[in-house]
C-alpha positions as a LaTeX table, in Angstrom:
\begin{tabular}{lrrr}
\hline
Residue & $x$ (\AA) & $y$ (\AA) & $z$ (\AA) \\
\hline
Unk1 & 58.58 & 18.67 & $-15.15$ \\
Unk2 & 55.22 & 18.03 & $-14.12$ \\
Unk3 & 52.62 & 17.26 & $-16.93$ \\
Unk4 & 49.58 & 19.82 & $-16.72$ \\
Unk5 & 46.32 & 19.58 & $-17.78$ \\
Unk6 & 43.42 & 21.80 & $-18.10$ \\
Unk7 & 40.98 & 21.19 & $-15.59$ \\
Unk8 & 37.52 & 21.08 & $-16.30$ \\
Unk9 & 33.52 & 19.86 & $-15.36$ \\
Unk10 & 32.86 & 16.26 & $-14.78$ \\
Unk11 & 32.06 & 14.64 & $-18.08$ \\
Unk12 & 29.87 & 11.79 & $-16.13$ \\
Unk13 & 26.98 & 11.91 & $-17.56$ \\
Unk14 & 27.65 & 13.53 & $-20.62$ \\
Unk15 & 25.15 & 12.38 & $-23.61$ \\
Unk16 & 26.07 & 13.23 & $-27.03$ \\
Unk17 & 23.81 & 15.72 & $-27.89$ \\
Unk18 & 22.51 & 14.19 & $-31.61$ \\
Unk19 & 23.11 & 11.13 & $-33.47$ \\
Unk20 & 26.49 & 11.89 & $-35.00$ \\
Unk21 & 29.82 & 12.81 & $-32.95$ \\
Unk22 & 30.17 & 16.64 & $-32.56$ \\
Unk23 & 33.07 & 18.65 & $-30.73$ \\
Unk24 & 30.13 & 21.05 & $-29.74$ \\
Unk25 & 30.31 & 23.24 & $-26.33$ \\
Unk26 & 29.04 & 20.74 & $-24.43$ \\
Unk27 & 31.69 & 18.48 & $-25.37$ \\
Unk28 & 34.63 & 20.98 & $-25.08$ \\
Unk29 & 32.40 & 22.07 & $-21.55$ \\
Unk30 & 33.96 & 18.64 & $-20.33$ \\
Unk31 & 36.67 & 17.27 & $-22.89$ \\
Unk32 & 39.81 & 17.43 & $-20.29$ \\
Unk33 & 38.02 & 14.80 & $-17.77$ \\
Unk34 & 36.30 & 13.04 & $-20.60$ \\
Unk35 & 39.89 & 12.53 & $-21.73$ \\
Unk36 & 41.63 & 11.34 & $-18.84$ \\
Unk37 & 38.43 & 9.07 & $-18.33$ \\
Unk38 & 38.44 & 7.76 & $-22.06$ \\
Unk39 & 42.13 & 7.19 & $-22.63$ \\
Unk40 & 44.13 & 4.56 & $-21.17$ \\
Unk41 & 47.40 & 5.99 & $-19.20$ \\
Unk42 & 46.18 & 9.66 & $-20.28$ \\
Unk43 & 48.88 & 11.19 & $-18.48$ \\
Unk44 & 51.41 & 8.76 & $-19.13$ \\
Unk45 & 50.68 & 9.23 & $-22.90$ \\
Unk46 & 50.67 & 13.13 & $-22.78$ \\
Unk47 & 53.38 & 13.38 & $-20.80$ \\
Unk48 & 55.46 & 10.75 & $-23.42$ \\
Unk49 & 54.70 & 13.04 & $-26.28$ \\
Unk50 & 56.12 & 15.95 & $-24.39$ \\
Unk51 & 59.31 & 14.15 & $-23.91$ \\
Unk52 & 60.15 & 12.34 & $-27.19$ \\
Unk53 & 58.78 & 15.36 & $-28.91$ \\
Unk54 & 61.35 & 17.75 & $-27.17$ \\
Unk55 & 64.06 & 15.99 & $-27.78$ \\
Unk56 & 63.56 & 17.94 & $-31.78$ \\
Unk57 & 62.30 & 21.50 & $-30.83$ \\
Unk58 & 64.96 & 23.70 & $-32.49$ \\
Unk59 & 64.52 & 27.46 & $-31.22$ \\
Unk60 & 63.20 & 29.85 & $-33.78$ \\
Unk61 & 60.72 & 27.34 & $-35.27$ \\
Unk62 & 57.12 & 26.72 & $-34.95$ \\
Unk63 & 55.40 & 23.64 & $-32.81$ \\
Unk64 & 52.25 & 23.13 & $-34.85$ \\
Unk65 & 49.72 & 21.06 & $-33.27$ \\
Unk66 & 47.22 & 19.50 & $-35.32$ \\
Unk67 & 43.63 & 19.23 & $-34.35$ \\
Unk68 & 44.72 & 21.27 & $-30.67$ \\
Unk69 & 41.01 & 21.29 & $-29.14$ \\
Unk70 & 41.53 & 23.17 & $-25.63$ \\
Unk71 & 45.60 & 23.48 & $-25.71$ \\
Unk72 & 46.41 & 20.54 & $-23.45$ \\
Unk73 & 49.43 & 19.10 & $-25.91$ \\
Unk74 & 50.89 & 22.33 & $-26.66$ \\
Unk75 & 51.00 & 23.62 & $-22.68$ \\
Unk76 & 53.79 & 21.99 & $-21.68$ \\
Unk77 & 55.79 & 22.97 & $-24.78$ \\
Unk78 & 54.76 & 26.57 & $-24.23$ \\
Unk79 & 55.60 & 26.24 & $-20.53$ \\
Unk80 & 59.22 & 25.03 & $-21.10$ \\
Unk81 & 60.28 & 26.65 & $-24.63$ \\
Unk82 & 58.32 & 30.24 & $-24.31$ \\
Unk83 & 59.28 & 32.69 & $-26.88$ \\
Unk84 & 61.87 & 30.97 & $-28.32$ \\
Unk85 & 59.55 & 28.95 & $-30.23$ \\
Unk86 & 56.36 & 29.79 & $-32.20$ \\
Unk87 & 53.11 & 27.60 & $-31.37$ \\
Unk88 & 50.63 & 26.85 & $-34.17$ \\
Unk89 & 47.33 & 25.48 & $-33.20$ \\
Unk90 & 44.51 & 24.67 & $-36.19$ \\
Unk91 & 41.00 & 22.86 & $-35.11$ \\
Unk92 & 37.33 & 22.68 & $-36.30$ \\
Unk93 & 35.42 & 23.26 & $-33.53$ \\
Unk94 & 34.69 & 26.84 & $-32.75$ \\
Unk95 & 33.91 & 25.99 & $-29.01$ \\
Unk96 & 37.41 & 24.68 & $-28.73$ \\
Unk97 & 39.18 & 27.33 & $-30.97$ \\
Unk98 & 37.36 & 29.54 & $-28.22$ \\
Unk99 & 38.84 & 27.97 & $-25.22$ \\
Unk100 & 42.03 & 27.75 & $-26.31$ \\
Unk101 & 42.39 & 31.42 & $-27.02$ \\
Unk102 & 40.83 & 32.28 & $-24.21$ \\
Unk103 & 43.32 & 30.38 & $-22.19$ \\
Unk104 & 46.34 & 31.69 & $-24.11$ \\
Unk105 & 44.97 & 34.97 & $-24.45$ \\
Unk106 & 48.85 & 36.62 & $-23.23$ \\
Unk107 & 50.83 & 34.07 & $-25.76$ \\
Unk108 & 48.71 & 35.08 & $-28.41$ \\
Unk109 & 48.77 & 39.11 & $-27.43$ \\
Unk110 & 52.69 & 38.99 & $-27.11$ \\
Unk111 & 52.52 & 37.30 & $-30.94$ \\
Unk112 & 54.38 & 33.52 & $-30.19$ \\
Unk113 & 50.63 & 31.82 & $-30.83$ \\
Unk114 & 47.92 & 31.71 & $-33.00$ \\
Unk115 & 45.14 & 29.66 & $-33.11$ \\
Unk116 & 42.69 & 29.52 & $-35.95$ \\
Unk117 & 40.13 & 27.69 & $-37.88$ \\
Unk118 & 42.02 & 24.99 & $-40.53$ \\
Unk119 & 40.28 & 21.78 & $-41.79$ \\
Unk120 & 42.72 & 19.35 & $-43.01$ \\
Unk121 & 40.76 & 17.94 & $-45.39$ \\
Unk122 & 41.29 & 21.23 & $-47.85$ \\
Unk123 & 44.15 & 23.21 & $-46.04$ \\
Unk124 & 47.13 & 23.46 & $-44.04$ \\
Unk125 & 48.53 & 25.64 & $-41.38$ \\
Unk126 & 51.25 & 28.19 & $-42.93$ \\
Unk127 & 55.27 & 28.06 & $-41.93$ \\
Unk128 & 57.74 & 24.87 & $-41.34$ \\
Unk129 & 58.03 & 23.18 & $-37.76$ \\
Unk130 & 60.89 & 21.43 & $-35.99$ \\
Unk131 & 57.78 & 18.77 & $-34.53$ \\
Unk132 & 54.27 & 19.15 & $-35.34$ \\
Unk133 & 51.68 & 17.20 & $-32.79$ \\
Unk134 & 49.00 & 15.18 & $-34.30$ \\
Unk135 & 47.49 & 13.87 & $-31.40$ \\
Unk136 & 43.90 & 11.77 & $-31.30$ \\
Unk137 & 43.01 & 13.96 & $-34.50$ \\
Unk138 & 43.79 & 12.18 & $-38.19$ \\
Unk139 & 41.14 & 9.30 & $-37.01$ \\
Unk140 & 38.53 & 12.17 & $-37.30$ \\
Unk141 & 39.69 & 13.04 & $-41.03$ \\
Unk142 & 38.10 & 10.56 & $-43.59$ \\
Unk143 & 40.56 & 7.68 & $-45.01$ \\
Unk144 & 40.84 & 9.33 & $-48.30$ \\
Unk145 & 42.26 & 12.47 & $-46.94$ \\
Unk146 & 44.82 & 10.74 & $-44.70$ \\
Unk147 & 47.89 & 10.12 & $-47.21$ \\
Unk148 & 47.95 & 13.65 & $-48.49$ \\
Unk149 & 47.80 & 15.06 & $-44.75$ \\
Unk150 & 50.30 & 13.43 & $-43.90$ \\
Unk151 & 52.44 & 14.37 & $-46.77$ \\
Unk152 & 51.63 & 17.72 & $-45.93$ \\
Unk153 & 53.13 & 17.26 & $-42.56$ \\
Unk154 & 56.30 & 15.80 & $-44.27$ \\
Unk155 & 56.40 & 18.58 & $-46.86$ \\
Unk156 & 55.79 & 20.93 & $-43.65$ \\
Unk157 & 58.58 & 19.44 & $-41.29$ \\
Unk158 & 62.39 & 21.02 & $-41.64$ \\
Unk159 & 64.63 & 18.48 & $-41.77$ \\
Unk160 & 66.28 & 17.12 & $-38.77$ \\
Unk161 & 62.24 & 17.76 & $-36.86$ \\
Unk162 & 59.74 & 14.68 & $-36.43$ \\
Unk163 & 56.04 & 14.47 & $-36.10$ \\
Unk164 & 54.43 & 12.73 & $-33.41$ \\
Unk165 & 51.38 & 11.15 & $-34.03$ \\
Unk166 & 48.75 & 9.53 & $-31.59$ \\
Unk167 & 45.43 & 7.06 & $-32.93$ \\
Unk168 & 43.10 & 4.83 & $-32.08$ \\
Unk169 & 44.12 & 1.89 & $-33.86$ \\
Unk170 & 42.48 & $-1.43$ & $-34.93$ \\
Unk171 & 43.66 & $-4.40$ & $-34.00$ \\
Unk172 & 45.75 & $-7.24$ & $-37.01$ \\
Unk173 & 43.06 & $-9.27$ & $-36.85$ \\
Unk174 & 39.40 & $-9.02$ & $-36.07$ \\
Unk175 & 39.27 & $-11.31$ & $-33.30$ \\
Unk176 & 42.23 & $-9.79$ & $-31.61$ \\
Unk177 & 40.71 & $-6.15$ & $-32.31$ \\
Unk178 & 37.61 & $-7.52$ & $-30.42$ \\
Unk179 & 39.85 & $-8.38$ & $-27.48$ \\
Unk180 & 41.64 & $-5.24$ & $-27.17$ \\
Unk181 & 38.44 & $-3.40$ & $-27.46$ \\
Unk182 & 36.93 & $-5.37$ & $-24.55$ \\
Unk183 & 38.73 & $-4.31$ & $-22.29$ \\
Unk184 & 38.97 & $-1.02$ & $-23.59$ \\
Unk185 & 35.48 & $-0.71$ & $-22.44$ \\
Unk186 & 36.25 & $-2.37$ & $-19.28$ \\
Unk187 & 38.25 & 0.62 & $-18.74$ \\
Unk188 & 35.52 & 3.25 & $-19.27$ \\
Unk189 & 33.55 & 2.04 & $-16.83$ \\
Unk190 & 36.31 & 1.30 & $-14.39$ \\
Unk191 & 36.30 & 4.96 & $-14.93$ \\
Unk192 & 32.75 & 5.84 & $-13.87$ \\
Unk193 & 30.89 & 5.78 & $-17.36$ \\
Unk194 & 27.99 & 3.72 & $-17.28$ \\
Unk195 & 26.90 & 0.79 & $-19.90$ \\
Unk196 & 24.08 & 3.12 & $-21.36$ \\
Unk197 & 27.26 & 6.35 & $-21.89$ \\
Unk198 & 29.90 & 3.86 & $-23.28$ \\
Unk199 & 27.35 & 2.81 & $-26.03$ \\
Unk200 & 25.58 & 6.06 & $-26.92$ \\
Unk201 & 28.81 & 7.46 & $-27.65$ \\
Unk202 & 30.35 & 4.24 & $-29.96$ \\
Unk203 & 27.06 & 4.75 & $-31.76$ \\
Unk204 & 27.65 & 8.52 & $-32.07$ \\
Unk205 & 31.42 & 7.82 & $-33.18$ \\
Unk206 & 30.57 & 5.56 & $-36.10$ \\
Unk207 & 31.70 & 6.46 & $-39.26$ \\
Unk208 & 32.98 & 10.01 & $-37.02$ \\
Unk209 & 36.43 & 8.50 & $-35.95$ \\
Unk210 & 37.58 & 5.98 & $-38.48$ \\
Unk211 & 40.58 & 4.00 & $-36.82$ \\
Unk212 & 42.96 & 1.71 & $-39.17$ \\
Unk213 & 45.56 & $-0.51$ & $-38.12$ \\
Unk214 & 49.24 & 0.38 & $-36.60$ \\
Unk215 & 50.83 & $-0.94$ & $-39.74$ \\
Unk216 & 48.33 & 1.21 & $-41.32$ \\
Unk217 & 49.68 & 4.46 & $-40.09$ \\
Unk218 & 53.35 & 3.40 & $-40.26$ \\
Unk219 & 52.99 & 2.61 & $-43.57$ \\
Unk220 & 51.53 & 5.98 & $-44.47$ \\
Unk221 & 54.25 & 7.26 & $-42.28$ \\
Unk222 & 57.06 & 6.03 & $-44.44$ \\
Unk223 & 55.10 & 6.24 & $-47.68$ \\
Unk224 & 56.03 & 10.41 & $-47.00$ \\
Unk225 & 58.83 & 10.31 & $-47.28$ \\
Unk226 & 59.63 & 9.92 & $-42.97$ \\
Unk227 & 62.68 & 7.27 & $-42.98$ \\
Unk228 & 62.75 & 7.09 & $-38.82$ \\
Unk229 & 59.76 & 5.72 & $-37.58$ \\
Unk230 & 59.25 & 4.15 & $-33.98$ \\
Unk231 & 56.05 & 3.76 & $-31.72$ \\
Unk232 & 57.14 & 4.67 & $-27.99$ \\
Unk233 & 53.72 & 4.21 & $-26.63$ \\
Unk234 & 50.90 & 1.63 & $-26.72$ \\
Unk235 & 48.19 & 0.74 & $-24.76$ \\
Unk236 & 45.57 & $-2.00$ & $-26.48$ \\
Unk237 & 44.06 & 0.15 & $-29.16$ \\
Unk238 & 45.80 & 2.83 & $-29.14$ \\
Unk239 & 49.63 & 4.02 & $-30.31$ \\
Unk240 & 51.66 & 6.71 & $-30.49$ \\
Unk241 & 54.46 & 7.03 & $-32.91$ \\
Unk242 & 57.51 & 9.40 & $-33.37$ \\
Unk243 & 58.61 & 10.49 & $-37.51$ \\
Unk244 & 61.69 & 12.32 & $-38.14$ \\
Unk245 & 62.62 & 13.84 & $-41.10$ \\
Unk246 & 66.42 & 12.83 & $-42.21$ \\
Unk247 & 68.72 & 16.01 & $-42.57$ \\
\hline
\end{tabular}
């Protein structure tokens, strides 16, 4: 199976359009390339999450994606699981919860998704899921809110499903964090983004996406209630990890 993503205008160029971080229209207007062009081994990444996290899709259960933006982790899984599966997608940003409905207007007419306004810091999306995608989106939520999201997830999972979960991570120590975030940027503009993008954009990120360590997040992992944890992808500062709830 081919990995597929969205599509959309070149995000070269892009300027945030205030001081603080906002998933705004002109953001979503270019978030696919300004994705692939941000994240190291974008596709590599998406396509890993696809695999591990189909390995505990039961049929008759909901995938619940977390933070969904324009629909690009839940595609595949609606691709290759249709209507056997419900698909659950919760954001923010009413430019992105517009784009994704748009672009599963059909799913959502024939009633197998649903996509809808949820902020984690006060709620939580309805119904249990066999593997719930949090992908790029608990950074966003402040630290204090973190532990009882992901119990929520825990609570949330039937047993026998996992979560998946992608961050930005820090690195152990801060001269090692400094390394890994070097060439982090050397990667951006390897990717076309100039000196002048790459720091408008950290500056508009501050105190907007609040990374903590990988230890961090496993440890909030286990604290639960998740008893199989594993990270099957890494690249410098950033990790994704794979929870599964014991039957």
């Amino acid at each position: 199976m081919t990995y597929t993503v969205e599509r959309a205008d070149n995000s070269l160029g892009h300027m945030p359009s205030g001081d603080r971080w906002q998933f705004d229209q002109s953001v979503t207007d270019v978030f696919a390339d300004m994705l692939r062009r941000s994240i190291p081994q974008y596709e590599v990444m998406r396509r890993a999450v696809f695999d591990v996290g189909s390995d505990f899709v039961m049929p008759g259960t909901n995938i619940v994606d977390l933070g969904c933006a324009r629909g690009d982790a839940l595609a595949d899984f609606i691709s290759a699981h249709g209507s056997a599966n419900s698909y659950v997608g919760v954001d923010v940003s009413a430019p992105m919860l517009d784009a994704v409905s748009a672009r599963f207007a059909d799913h959502i007419t024939a009633g197998v998704a649903s996509f809808s306004y949820t902020d984690l810091r006060t709620s939580y999306p309805d119904g249990e899921a066999s593997l719930t995608l949090c992908v790029l989106t608990l950074q966003f939520t402040p630290i204090e809110y973190r532990q009882r999201i992901v119990q929520d997830m825990f609570r949330n999972t039937v047993p026998g499903g996992a979560v998946i979960l992608v961050e930005k991570v820090l690195g152990a120590t801060g001269r090692l964090g400094s390394v890994m975030i070097k060439h982090y940027y050397a990667h951006k503009a390897g990717n076309g983004y100039s000196a002048e993008e790459i720091e408008r954009k950290r500056l508009a990120l501050e105190g907007v996406l609040v990374p903590v360590t990988a230890r961090w997040n496993e440890e909030m992992l286990h604290a639960a209630g998740f008893q199989e944890i594993d990270c099957f992808w890494r690249w410098m500062n950033f990790a994704a990890w794979v929870a599964v709830k014991s039957r």
